[in-house]
N, C-alpha and C positions, 0 to 999 in steps of 0.2 A: 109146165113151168117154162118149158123152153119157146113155146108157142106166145108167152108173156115177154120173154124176153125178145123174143124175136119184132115184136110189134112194138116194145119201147124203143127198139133201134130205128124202127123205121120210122118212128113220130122223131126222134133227132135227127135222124137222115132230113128229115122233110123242115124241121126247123132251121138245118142248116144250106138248103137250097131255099133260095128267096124267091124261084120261079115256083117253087112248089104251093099250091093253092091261087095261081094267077086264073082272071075268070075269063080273059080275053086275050087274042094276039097285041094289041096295042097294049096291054097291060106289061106281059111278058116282052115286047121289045123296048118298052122304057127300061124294065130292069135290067135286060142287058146292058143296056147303055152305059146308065150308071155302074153296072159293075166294071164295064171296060175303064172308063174315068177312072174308076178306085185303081184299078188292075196300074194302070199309069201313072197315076200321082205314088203309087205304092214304090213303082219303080225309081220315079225324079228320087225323091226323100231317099233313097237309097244311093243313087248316084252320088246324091249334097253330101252326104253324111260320110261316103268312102271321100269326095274329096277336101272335104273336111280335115277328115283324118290323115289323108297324106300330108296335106299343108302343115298341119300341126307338127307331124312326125319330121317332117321337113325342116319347119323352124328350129323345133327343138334341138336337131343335130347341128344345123349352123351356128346355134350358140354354143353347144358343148364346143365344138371345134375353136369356135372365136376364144374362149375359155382357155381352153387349153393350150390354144398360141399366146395368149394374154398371159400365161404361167411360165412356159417356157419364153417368154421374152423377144418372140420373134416380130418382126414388123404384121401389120395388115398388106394383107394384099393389093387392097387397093389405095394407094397414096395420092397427095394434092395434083391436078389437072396439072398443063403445062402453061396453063391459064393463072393461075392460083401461083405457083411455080414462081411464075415473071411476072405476076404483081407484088408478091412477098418481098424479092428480088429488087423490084424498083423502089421500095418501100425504105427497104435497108439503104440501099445507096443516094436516095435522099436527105434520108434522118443523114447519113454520112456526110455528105456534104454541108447541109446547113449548119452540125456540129462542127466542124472546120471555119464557116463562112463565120460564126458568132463568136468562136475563138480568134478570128484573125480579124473581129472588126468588120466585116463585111456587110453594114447594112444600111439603111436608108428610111428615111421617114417617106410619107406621101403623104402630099394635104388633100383635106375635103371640106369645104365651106357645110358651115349652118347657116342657114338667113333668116330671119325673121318672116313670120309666117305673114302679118300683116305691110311690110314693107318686103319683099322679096331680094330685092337690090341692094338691102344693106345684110352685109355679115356679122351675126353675133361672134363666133368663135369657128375656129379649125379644128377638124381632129386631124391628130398627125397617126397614121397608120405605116407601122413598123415593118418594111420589107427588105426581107435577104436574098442575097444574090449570089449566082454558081460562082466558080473562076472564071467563066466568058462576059461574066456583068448583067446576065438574064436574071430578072425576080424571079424565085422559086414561088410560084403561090400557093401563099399560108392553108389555104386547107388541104395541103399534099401532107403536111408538116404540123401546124399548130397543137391538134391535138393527143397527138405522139410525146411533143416534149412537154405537155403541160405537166407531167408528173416528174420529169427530171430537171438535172439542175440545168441544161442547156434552156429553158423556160424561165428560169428565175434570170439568168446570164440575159436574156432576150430583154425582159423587162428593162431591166438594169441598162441597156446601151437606149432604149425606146426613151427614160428619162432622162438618159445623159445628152441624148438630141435634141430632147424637147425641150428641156433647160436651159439652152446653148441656144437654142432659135429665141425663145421667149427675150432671152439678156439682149440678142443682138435687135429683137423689133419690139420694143416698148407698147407700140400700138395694136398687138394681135393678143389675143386670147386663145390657148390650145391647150386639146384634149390628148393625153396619152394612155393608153390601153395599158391594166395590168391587172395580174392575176393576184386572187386574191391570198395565194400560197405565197406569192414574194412579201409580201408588207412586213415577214417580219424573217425577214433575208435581211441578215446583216449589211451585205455588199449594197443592197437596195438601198436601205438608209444612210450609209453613207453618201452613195451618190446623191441620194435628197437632199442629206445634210449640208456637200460640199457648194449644190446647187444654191441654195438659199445662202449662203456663206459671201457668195461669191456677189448675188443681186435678189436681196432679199423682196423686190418690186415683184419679184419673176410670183412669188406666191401665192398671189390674188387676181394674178392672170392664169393660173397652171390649175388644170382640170384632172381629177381622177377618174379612168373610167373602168369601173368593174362589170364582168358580164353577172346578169342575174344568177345563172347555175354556180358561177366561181365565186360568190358573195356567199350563195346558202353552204358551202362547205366547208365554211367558218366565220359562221356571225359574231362572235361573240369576239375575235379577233379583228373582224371588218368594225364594228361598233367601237373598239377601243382605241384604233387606227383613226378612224376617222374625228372623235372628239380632239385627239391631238393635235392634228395634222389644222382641221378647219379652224383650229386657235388661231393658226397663224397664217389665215387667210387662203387656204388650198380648199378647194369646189371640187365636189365629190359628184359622180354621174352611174347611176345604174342603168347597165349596158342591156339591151337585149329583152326588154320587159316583158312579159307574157309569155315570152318561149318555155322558161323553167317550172319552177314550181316554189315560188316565195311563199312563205307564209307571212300572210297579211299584218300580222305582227308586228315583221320585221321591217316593213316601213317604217313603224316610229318610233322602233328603238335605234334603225339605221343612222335615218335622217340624212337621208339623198337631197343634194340639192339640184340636180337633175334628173331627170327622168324619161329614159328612152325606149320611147314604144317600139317592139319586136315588128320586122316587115312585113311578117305574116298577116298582119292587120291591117296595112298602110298600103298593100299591090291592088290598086284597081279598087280603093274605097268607094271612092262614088257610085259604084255599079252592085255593089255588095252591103246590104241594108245591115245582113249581121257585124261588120265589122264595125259598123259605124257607130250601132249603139255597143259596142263592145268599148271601142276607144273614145268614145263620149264619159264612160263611166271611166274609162283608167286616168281618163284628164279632169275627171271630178275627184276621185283620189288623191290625185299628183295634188289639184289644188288646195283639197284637207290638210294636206301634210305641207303646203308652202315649197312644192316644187316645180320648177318649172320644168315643161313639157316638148321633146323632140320626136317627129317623127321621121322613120328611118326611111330606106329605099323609097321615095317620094320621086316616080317616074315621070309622071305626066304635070298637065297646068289644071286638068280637071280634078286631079288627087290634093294637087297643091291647095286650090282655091275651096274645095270638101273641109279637108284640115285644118285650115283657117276659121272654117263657119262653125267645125266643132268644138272649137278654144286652142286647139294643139298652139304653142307658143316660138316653137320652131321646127324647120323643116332640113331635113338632108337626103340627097340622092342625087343619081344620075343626071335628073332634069335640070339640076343648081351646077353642075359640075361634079366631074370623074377625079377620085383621088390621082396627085400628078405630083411628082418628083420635084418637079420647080416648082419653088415657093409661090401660092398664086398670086399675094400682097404685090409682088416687085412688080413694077408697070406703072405707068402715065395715070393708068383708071385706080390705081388699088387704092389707093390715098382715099379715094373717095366712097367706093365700097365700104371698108371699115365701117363699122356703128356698132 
């Protein structure tokens, strides 16, 4: 029995050596081989897996820790850069200021010519762009600012001086047509409507020269207010302009329940057209839109004379940018030539 058993052990013994029954050296040093490989990879997988497992054990106690200061109330250890710091810092004491400067009155229009895309030397309309100034008389520029107060009342107070300018220019030059910026959260700002109200009170002409301009995004975050505003409003002769077009996200819709009667193609579309084939049938098709709906069509930041004369072949019906002229403090109409400009 024992001599059985002793001979079952050694047929395992030899099932368990992989050299045992090799017929040749070359046979037996492949195995080796392979066994070393294994012998190695045995060990990696072993290495991955303890550090594996520290990292795990590691996280795990950084968040009980994070936890437990989170309970007891105490700060993070690690807090805002010195970076972060003194942007927050300059942040606040801007929002500071401009709140001050619109309280005390402290602001300014700046024109920017549209021209006719086909005559370029005649001006259809201005926008008058709303700028506020420190106590030294420097413009803060609006995107330090703008969209900070668009949710408070220093934003509605903004709007509200942007048409009591633009109403006041309009009365005093019969011959200009201007565009002023508002957001679509003021329209139904009491204060707002008054100053409309006192505006057309005063020279009821002013309202079929005065331009409303809403940005696309501030339109969609209350149509159904922008829709009932504007039926009123265009009764009595006020041109509505949607600002910014393609930037947001309108629903198509909303075009003709709007009823813009302009329409202003976003710049992202307009920099460098000529050289950019997607842009072109992009704003080919928003200028066949605009013309469904009976709108006419502006395009924005229009740098060069080869963008200019692009936007023209595509129908765009008006042009604004740099290349026309830089929004400027001084009225541009006043002058020997502006008489003639005008159209």
């Amino acid at each position: 029995m024992k001599g059985v058993v002793l001979s079952t052990t050694a047929e395992q013994q030899g099932d368990r050596n992989p050299l045992a029954g090799a017929t040749n050296t070359n046979e037996a040093a492949l195995i080796r081989l392979v066994l070393a490989e294994s012998t190695a990879c045995s060990r990696l997988f072993k290495a991955i897996n303890l550090a594996l497992t520290h990292a795990v054990q590691t996280a795990s106690h950084k968040l009980k820790e994070m936890a437990a200061m989170a309970q007891r109330g105490k700060p993070r250890a690690q807090g805002p850069s010195a970076l972060d710091s003194a942007v927050q810092m300059r942040d606040r004491d801007i929002l500071r200021v401009v709140e001050d400067a619109v309280h005390h009155r402290e602001v300014k229009l700046a024109y920017q010519p549209i021209v006719h895309s086909l005559r370029q030397d005649h001006i259809a309309f201005y926008e008058g762009l709303i700028r506020v100034t420190d106590p030294t008389g420097r413009i803060i520029p609006a995107g330090q600012f703008i969209e900070a107060i668009e949710e408070r009342e220093t934003g509605r107070l903004l709007d509200c001086l942007a048409l009591e300018h633009g109403m006041r220019v309009l009365a005093k030059n019969p011959q200009i047509r201007l565009a002023v910026n508002l957001s679509a959260r003021s329209i139904g700002y009491p204060k707002w409507r008054k100053v409309l109200q006192r505006g057309l009170a005063r020279d009821e002409t002013v309202a079929e020269r005065l331009i409303l301009e809403i940005t696309e995004a501030s339109a969609m975050l209350v149509p159904e207010l922008v829709v009932q505003a504007m039926r009123d409003l265009q009764g009595v002769g006020i041109s509505f302009a949607l600002d910014d077009f393609g930037a947001g996200y309108t629903a198509l819709r909303y075009l003709k329940e709007l009823q813009f009667d302009i329409l202003k193609i976003d710049g992202q579309f307009i920099r460098g057209i000529t050289q950019d084939a997607d842009n072109q049938v992009l704003t080919r098709t928003i200028v066949a839109i605009a013309q469904q709906f009976d709108m006419f069509t502006v395009a924005e930041f229009v740098e060069s004379n080869d963008d200019a004369m692009t936007l023209a072949e595509l129908g765009v019906d008006c042009l604004q940018g740099y290349y026309f002229g830089a929004p400027t403090i001084t009225p541009p109409w006043h002058g020997a030539t502006a008489q003639a400009q005008v159209g």
